[in-house]
N, C-alpha and C positions, 0 to 999 in steps of 0.2 A: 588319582589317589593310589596309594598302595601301601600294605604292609613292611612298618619298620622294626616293628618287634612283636612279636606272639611266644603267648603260653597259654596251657592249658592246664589241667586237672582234674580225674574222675570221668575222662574222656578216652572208652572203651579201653585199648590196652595199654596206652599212654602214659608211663611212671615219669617220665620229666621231659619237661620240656617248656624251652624258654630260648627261644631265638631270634638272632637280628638278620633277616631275611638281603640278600641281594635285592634291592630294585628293579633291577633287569632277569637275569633266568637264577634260577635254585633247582641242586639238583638230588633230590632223595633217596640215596640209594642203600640196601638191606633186604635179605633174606623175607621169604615169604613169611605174611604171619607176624613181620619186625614191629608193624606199627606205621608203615609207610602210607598207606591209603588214610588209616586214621588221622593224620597229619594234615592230609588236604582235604579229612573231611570236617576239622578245627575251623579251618578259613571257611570253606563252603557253609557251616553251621552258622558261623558269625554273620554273614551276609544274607544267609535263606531260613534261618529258625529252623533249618533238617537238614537230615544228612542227603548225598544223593546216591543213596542207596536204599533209605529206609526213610518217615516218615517217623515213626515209633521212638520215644526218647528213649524209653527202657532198653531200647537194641544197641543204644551208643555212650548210653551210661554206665559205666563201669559198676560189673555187679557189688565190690566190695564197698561201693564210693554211696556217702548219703548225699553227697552232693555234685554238680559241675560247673567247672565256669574256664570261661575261656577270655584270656585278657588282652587285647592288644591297642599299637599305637598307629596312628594312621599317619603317613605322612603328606600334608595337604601340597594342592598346586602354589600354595604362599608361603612351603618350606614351613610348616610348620606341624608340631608334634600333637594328632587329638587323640586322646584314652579313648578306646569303648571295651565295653565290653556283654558278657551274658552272663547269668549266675542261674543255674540249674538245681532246683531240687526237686523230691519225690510229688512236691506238692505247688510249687509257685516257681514264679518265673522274673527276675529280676534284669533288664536291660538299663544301662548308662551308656552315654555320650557323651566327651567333653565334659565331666563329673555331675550330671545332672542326669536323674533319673527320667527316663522317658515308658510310654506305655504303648507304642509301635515300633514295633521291630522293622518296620519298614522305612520308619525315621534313620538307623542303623542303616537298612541298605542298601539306600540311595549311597551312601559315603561310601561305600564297597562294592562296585561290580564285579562281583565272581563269575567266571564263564567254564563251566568244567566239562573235560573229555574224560571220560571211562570208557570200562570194555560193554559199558550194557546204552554206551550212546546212540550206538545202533536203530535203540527205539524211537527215537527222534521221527526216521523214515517208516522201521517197521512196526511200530507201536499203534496204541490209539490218537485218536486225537487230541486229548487232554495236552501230552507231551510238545504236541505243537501250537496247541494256543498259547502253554507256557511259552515257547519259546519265543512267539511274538510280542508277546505281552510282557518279559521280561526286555525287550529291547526297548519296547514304549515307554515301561516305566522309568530308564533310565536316561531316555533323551525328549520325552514329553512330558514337560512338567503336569498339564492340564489333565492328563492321561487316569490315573491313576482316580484321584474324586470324581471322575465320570465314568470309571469299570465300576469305583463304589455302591454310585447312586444306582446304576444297574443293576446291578447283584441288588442292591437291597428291595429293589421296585419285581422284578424275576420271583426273589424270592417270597412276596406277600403276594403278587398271581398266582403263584404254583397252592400256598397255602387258600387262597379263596378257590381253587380248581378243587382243592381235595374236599374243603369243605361244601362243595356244591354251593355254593352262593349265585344269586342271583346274576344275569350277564350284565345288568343297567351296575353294577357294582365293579366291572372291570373296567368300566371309563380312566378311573386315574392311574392306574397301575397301567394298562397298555400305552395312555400319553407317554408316561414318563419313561416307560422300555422304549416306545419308538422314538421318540427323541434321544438319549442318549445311546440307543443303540445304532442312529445314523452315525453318531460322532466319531463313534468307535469303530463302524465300518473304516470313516473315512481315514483316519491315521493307522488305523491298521492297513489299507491298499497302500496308502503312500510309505510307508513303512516298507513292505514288502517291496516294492519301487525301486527303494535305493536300495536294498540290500541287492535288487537282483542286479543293477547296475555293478554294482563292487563285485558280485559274483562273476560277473561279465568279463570284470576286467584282469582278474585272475585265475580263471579255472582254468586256463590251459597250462600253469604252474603243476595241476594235480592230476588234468583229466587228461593231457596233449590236446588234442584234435576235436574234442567230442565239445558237447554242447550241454549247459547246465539249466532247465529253465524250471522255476517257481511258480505254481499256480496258487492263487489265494482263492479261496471260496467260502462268503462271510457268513452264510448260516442259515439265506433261506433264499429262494426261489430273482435269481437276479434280473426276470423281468418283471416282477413283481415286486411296490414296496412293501415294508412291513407290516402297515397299517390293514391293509390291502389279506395279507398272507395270514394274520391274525383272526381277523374276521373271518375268514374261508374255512379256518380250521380250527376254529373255537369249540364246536362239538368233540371232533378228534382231542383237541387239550381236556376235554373235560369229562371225558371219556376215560382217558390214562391220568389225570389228574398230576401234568407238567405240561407246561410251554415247548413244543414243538420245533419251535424257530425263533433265532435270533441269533448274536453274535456270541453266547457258551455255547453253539454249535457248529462254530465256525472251523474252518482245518484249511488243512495246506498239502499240495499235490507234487511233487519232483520231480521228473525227468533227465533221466541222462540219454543223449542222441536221442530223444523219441520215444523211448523207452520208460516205462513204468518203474521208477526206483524200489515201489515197495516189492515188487512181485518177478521184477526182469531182470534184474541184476545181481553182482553176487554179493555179497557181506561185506565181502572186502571193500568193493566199489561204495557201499552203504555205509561203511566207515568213514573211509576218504571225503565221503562227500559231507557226514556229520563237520568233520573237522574243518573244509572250509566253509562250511555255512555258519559254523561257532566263529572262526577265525575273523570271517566278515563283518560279522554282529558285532565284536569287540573293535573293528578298524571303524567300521561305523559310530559307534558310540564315541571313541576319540573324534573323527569329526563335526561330531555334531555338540559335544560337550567342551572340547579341547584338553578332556584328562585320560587320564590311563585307564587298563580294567586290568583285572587280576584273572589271568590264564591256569588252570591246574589240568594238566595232562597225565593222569592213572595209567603208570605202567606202557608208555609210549614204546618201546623197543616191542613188545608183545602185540599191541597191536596192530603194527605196521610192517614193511619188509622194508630191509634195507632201503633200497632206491625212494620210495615214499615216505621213509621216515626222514632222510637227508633234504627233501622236499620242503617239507614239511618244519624241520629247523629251522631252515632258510628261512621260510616265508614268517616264522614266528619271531626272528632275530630282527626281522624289519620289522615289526609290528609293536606302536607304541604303547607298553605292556609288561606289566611285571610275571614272569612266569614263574610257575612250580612245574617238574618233572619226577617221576618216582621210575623206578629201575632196579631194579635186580643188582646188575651190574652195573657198575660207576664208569666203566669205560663205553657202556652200550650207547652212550648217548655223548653226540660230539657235540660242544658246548665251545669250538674254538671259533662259531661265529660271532660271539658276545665279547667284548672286549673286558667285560667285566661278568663275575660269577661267582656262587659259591656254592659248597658243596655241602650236605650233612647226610653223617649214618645213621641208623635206625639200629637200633641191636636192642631186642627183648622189652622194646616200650621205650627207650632210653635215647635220646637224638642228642647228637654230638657233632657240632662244627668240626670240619677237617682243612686243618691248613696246609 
């Protein structure tokens, strides 16, 4: 899938905009300030109901605007054209597909996989863990169909233990709520390890594109005690849960460890190195997703010339030019980013909210 045409309105500083996107790379280039991140955070919104930079609508709704809505056309793997879109206001929220109103935005983002680099992806390695179960979890959800109605049922079984924890309820009353966490929190172990599996295969088989010589290895660690099962871990520390009045263990407490040569990515290495390594673990997740879906994903890279050095960012084109994948790039400069690996491309300015095709 990938975008064949986007517009927006009432989306932060964005006074016009209506574009027919390259299929393969687009490259955003305009003054700080122009509107250019706003742009790729139109597509990121359309596919994630937030920006990735903020959560908050009010931060990305244009103060003068009573409303927002962001329009585009998807172009399917059957060569055909589907509408979706959002419609934002102060109070309700309005989402269509293929002109029929829907009431999950996650109906929308399955038909869009966005994968986005900024300057704060960083957090990915040095962040908490939240950032990295997203990041798993947005791979499962877009190549395990089964995936998604069983994180559901978990969250919702999670969620009515923690509420009988705070209410002190009796223990004979957590019989259904732990069945049904540890059953579907095995599930979700297990396509989350095997997940993890191939990604680190594909990592395997390209890091020395980004790293030379060094070694990139992925530790999953699914959220509670791995010689111990749940049911087992539960029971043990039922007082402790009922004590702090939350579940202790399970897979929302799951996270993930990095290594480059041996080394502790969050604490041993330097920023830069924590960049790079952001970029191919995204890079992968998108090649992965092509294999296992047989469609494309939609790449947005914030300001690529900045954060990277020459030599890495030349790297780093390369490996995105092979990658079956519609790109966006934002830049300063229009010459900063060499785009003569794509046989095909296009360019657009950004000037004071205002984006303009340049032929």
């Amino acid at each position: 899938m990938s975008l064949a045409y986007l517009e927006s309105q009432g989306f932060r500083n964005i006074k016009q905009l209506g574009i027919e996107p390259c299929p393969t790379v687009n490259l955003i280039y305009g003054d700080n300030a122009s509107g250019k991140t706003s742009l790729l955070e139109t597509i990121y919104y359309l596919a994630h109901g937030r920006s990735f930079l903020t959560n908050k609508i009010k931060d990305i709704m244009n103060v003068d605007a009573q409303r927002m809505h962001i329009f585009s056309k998807l172009q399917s793997t059957q060569d055909r054209l589907i509408p979706a879109g959002i419609l934002h206001d102060r109070e309700k929220l309005l989402i269509k597909l293929d002109g029929e109103k829907i009431s999950r935005l996650s109906d929308l983002a399955i038909q869009l996989p966005v994968i986005a680099l900024h300057p704060e992806s960083h957090q990915l390695v040095s962040g908490g863990p939240n950032e990295r179960r997203q990041f798993i979890d947005w791979g499962l959800f877009h190549v395990e169909q089964s995936f998604y109605s069983i994180w559901q049922r978990y969250q919702k079984a999670l969620k009515q233990r923690n509420a009988a924890l705070r209410s002190k309820q009796p223990a004979k009353s957590f019989h259904i709520w732990d069945k049904q966490i540890i059953d579907t929190a095995n599930i979700i172990d297990q396509l989350r390890a095997n997940y993890i599996q191939s990604l680190q295969s594909l990592v395997n088989q390209f890091q020395t594109l980004l790293f030379d010589d060094k070694e990139i290895k992925i530790s999953y660690q699914r959220g509670w005690n791995k010689d111990n099962d749940l049911a087992f871990v539960l029971q043990q520390g039922f007082n402790t849960d009922m004590e702090r009045g939350f579940t202790h263990a399970g897979p929302h407490r799951a996270d993930l460890r990095f290594k480059i040569n041996g080394l502790n990515a969050e604490t041993a290495v330097s920023r830069g190195q924590q960049k790079t390594l952001v970029v191919l673990l995204r890079l992968m997740q998108g090649l992965l997703f092509n294999q296992a879906t047989n469609k494309n994903s939609v790449i947005l890279f914030d300001d690529l010339p900045a954060e990277l050095d020459i030599q890495h960012r030349q790297k780093i084109l390369k490996m995105m030019s092979e990658l079956p994948a519609q790109i966006f790039i934002t830049s300063i400069e229009k010459n900063a980013v060499d785009l003569s690996l794509w046989p095909e491309q296009k360019m657009f300015h950004v000037e004071h909210g205002t984006v303009s095709e340049q032929r």
